[in-house]
Backbone bond lengths (Angstrom), bond angles and torsions (degrees), N, CA, C in turn:
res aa  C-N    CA-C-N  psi(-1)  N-CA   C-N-CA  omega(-1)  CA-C   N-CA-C  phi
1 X - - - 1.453 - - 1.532 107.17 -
2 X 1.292 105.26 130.90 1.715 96.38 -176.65 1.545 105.20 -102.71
3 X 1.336 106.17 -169.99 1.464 110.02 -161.30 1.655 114.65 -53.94
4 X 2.061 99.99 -56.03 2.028 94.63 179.35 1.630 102.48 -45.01
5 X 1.017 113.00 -42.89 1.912 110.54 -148.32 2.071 95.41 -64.46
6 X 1.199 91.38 -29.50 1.920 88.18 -169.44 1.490 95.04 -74.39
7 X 1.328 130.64 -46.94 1.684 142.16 -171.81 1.526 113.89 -74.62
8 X 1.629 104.21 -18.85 1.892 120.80 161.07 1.270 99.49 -71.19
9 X 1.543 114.80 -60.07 1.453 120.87 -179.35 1.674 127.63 -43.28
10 X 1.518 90.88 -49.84 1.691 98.10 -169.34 1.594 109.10 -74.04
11 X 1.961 120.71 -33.94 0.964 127.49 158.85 1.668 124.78 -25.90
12 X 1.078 111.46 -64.84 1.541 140.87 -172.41 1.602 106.42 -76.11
13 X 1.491 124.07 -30.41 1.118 127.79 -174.35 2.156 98.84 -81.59
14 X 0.944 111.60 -29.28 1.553 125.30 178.59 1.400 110.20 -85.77
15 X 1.200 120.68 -44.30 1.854 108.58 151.17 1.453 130.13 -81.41
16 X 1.485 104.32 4.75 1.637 90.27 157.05 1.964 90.24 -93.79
17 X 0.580 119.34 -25.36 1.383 112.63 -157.99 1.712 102.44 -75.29
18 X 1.005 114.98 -44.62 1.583 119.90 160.82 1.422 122.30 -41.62
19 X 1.579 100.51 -60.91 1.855 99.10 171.70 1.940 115.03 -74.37
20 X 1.162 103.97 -14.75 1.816 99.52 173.28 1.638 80.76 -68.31
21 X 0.959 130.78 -74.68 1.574 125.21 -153.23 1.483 137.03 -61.88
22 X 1.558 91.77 -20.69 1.364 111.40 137.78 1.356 142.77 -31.84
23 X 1.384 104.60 -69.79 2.026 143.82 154.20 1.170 75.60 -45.96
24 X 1.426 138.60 -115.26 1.421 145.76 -120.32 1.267 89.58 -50.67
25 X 1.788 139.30 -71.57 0.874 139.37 -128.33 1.791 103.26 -78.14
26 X 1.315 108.59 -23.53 1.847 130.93 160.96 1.628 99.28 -50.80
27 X 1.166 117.49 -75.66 1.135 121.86 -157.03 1.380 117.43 -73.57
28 X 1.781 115.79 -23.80 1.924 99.14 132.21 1.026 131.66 -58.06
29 X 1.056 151.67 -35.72 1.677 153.30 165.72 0.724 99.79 -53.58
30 X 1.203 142.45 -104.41 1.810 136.29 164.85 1.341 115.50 27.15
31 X 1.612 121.64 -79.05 1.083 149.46 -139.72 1.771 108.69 -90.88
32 X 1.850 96.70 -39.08 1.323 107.17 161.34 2.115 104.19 -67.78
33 X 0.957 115.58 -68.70 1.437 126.83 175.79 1.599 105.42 -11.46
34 X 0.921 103.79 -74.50 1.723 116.27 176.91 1.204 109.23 -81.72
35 X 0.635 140.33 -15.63 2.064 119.78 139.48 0.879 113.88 -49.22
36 X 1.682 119.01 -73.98 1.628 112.45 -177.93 1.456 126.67 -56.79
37 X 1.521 105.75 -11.82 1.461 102.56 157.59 1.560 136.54 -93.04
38 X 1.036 98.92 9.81 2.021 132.13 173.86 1.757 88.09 75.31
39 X 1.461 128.73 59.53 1.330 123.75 159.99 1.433 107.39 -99.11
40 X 1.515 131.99 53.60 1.285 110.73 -149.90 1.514 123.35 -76.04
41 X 1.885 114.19 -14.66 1.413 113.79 141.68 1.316 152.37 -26.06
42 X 1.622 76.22 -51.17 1.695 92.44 170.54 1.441 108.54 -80.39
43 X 1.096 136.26 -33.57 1.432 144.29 154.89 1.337 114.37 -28.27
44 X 1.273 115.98 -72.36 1.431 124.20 170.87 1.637 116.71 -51.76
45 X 1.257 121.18 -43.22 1.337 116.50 -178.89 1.365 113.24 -78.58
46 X 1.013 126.28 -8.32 1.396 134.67 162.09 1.507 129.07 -53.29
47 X 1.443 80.47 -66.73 1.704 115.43 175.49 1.473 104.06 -39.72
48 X 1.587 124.24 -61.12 1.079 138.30 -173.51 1.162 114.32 -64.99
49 X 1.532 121.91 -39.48 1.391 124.58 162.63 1.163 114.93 -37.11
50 X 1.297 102.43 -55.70 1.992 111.37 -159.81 1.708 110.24 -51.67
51 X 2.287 91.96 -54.80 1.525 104.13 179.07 1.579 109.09 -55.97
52 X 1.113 112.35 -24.07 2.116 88.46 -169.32 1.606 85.26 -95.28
53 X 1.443 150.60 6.40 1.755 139.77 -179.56 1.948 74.95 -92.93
54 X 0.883 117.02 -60.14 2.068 110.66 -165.54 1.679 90.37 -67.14
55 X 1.097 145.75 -31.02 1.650 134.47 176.99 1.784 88.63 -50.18
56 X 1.888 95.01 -81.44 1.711 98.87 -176.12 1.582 117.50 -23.23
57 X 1.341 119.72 -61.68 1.204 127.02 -174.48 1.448 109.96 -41.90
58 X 1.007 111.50 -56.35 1.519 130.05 -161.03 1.787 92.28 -64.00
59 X 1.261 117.38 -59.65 1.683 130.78 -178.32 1.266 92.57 -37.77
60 X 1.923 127.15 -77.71 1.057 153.85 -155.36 1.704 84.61 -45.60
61 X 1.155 133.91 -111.07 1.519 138.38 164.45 1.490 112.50 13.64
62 X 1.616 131.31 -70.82 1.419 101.40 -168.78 1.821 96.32 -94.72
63 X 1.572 145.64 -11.57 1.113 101.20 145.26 1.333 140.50 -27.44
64 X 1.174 120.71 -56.33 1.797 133.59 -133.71 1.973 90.78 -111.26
65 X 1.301 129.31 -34.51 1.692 131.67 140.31 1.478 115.47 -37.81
66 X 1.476 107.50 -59.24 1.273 101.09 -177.44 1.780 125.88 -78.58
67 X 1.325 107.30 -12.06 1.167 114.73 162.45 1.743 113.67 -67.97
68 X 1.133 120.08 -42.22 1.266 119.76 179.27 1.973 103.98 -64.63
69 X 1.554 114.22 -71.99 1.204 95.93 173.62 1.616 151.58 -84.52
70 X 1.679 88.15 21.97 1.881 88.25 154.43 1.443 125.87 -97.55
71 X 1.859 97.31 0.74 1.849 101.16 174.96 1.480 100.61 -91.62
């Protein structure tokens, strides 16, 4: 991979990472939302949502890192 393709890469790797955090940052509001409305199911399923979108995130990251430093 030469230099544009890693700086294409890292580009693109920072706007997915913007819109995951986006989602995540939704799916606290959400999660607060329905609490304060005594949904606390929905609260909980939220919550869990958010943690496995920051798991993905986290996955997404050392794939797409490690693609850059094994070229």
């Amino acid at each position: 991979m030469n230099h544009d393709e890693r700086v294409d890469l890292a580009v693109r790797l920072v706007a997915m990472q913007q819109a995951l955090r986006t989602v995540i940052d939704s799916a606290e509001q959400a999660g607060r939302l329905a609490k304060a409305a005594g949904a606390g199911g929905l609260a909980v399923a939220t919550f869990l949502m958010k943690e496995s979108i920051e798991e993905y995130a986290k996955e997404l990251n050392r794939f797409i890192l490690g693609d850059i430093v094994d070229d």
